[in-house]
GUSE-169087 format. One record per residue (C-alpha): residue number from 1; chain; residue in one letter; y, x, z. Coordinates in steps of 0.25 Angstrom, whole numbers, plus 5000, padded with zeros to 4 digits. Example, Ala and Ser with C-alpha at 12.3 -4.5 7.8 and 13.67 -1.06 7.14 Angstrom:
! residues 2
> n/chain/res/v/u/w
> 1/A/a/4982/5049/5031;
> 2/A/s/4996/5055/5029;
//
This chain:
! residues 200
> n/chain/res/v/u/w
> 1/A/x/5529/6131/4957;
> 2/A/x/5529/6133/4973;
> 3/A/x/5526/6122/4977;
> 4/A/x/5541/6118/4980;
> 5/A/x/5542/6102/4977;
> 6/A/x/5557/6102/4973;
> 7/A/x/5558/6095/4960;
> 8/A/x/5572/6103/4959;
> 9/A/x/5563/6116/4953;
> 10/A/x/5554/6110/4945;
> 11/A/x/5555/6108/4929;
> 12/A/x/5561/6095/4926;
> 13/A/x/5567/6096/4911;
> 14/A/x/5561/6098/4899;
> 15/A/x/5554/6109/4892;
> 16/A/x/5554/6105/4877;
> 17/A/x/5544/6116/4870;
> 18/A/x/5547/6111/4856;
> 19/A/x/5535/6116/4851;
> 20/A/x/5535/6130/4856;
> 21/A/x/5526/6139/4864;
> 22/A/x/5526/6146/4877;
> 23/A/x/5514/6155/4879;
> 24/A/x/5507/6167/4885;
> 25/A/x/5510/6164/4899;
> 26/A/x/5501/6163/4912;
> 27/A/x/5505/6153/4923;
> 28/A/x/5509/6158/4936;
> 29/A/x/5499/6157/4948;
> 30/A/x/5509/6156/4959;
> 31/A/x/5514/6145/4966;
> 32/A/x/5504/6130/4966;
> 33/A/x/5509/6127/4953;
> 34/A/x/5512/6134/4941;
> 35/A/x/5514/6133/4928;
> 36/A/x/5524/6135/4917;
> 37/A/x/5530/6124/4923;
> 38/A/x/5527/6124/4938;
> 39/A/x/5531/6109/4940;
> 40/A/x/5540/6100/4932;
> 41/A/x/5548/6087/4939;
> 42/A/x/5546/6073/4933;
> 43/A/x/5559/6074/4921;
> 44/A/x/5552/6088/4915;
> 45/A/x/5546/6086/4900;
> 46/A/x/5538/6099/4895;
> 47/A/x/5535/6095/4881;
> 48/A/x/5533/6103/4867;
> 49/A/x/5527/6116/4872;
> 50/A/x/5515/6124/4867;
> 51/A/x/5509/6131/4879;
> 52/A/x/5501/6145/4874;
> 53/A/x/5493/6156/4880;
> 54/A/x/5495/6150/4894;
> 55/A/x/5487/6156/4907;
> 56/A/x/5484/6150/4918;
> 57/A/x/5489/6157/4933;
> 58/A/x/5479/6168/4937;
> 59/A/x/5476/6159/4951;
> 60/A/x/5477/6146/4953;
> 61/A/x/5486/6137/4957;
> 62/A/x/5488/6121/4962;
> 63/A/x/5493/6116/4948;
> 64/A/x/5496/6125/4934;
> 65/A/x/5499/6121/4919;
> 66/A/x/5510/6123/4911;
> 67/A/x/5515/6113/4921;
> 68/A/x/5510/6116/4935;
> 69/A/x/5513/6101/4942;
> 70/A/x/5521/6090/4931;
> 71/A/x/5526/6079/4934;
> 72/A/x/5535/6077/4921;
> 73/A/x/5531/6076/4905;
> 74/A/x/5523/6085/4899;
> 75/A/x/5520/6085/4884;
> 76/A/x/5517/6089/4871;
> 77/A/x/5511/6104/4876;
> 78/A/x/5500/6112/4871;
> 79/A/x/5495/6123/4880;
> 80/A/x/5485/6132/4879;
> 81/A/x/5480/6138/4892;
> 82/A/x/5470/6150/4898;
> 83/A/x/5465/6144/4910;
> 84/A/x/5459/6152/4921;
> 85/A/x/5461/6146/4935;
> 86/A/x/5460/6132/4940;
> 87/A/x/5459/6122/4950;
> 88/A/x/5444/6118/4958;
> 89/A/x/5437/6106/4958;
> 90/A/x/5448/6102/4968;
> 91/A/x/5460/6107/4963;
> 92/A/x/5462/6108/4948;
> 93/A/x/5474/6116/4946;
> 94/A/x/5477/6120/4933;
> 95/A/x/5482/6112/4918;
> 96/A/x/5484/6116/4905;
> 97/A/x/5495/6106/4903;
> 98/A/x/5500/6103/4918;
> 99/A/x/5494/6107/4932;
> 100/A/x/5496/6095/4940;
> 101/A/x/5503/6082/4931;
> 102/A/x/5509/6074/4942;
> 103/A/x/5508/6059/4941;
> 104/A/x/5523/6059/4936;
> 105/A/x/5519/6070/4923;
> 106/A/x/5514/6067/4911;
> 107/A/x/5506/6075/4901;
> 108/A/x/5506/6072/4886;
> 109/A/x/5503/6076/4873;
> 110/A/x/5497/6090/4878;
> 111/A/x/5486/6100/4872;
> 112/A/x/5480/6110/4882;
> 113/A/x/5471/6122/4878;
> 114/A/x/5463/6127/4888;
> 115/A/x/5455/6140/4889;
> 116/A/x/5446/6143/4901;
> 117/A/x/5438/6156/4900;
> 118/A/x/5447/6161/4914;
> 119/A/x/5445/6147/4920;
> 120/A/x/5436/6150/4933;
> 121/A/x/5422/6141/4932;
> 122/A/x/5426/6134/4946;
> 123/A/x/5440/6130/4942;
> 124/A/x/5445/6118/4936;
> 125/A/x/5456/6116/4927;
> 126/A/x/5463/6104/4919;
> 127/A/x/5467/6105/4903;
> 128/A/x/5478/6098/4904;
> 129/A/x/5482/6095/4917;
> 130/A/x/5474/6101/4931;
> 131/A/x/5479/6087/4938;
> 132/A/x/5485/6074/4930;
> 133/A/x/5492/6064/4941;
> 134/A/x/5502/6060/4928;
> 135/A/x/5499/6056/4914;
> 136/A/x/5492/6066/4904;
> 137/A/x/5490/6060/4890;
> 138/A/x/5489/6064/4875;
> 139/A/x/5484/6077/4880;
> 140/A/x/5471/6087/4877;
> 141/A/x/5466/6100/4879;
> 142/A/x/5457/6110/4874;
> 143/A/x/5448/6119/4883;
> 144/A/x/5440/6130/4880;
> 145/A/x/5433/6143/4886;
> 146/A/x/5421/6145/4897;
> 147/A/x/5428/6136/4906;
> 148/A/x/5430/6124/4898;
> 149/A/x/5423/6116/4907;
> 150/A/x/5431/6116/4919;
> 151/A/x/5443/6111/4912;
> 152/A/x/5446/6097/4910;
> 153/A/x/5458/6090/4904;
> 154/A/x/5464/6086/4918;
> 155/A/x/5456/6091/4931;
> 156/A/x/5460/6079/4938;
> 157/A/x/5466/6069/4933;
> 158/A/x/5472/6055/4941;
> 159/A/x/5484/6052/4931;
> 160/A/x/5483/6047/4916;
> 161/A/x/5477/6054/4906;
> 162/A/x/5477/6050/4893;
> 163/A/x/5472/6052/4879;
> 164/A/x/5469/6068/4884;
> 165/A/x/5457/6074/4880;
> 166/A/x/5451/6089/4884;
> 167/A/x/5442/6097/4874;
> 168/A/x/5435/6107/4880;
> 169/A/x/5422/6118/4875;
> 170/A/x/5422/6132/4878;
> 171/A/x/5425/6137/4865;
> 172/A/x/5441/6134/4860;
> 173/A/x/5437/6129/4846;
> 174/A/x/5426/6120/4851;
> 175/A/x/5436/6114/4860;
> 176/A/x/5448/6114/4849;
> 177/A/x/5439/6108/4839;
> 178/A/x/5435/6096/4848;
> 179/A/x/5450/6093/4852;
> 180/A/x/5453/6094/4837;
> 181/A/x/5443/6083/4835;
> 182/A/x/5450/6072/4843;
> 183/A/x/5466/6078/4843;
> 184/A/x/5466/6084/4830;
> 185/A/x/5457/6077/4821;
> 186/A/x/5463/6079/4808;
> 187/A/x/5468/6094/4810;
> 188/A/x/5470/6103/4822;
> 189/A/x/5481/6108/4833;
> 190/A/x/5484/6120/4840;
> 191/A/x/5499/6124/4846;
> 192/A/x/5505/6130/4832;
> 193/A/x/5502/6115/4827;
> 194/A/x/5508/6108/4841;
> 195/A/x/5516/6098/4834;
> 196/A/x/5526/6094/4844;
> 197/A/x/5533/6077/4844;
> 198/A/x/5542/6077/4854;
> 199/A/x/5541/6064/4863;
> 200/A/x/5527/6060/4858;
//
């Protein structure tokens, strides 16, 4: 996205996965936002899709997720993401899930695994969404790596977040095993058991 505000180039339908999976790919580091999907209009749905071996752009940039900047539906996705640039204290760029989840988005029923052994020690990055303005709900994410630490579940958050959790330690089993505990109690999950409901 560069920055152009005309709603006529933006994604504004609906990308139905139906359970597969798009992977091996790194996010452009051009323009302010990037993403898979750079920005989406109030009438797109993104729903049913496993997101795998996904990299985050080699430089920073104002907003980046598998959507940069939302402002429709986003649901039913399970990413799993290498993280090695950031936002500062001032400005937290990055998401797992979405970059920037404008008050008119909304995030549900999403799972984030985040790795951040690239992640340098000043930056800041969100699991699930670097900024939240909208509604993020039914959500979690894993974290795991020598950065851990500087990842939260949303950098900053002034929207409505609910029932979304983070699970965070440096090793990815630790971290697994404790989200397992209050997801999955009674079995476990990864993206080859991603059981898809459509419109739940």
């Amino acid at each position: 996205w560069d920055g152009n505000e005309s709603d006529t180039i933006h994604f504004s339908g609906t990308f139905d996965g139906n359970g597969h999976t798009i992977s091996n790919l790194q996010l452009p580091s051009e323009g302010d936002t990037s993403g898979i999907w750079g920005q989406t209009n109030p009438t797109s749905i993104i729903r049913n899709t496993n997101f795998i071996n996904i990299k985050s752009p080699v430089k920073s940039t104002d907003n980046y997720g598998i959507v940069g900047f939302n402002t429709g539906i986003i649901e039913n996705i399970y990413v799993e993401m290498t993280v090695s640039t950031g936002g500062s204290t001032d400005i937290r760029s990055g998401g797992g899930v979405v970059g920037t989840n404008e008050f008119r988005g909304k995030v549900s029923n999403c799972i984030s695994v985040i790795k951040t052994d690239g992640l340098d020690s000043s930056k800041y990055f969100g699991a699930l969404a670097g900024l939240n303005q909208g509604v993020l709900e039914n959500s979690f994410a894993i974290v795991y790596g020598n950065e851990y630490n500087q990842v939260s579940l949303i950098s900053f958050d002034n929207g409505t977040s609910l029932a979304s959790s983070l699970y965070a330690h440096r090793d990815l089993k630790e971290a697994t095993s404790r989200a397992i505990a209050k997801e999955a109690p009674f079995g476990a999950f990864s993206s080859m058991m991603w059981v898809i409901e459509p419109n739940k």
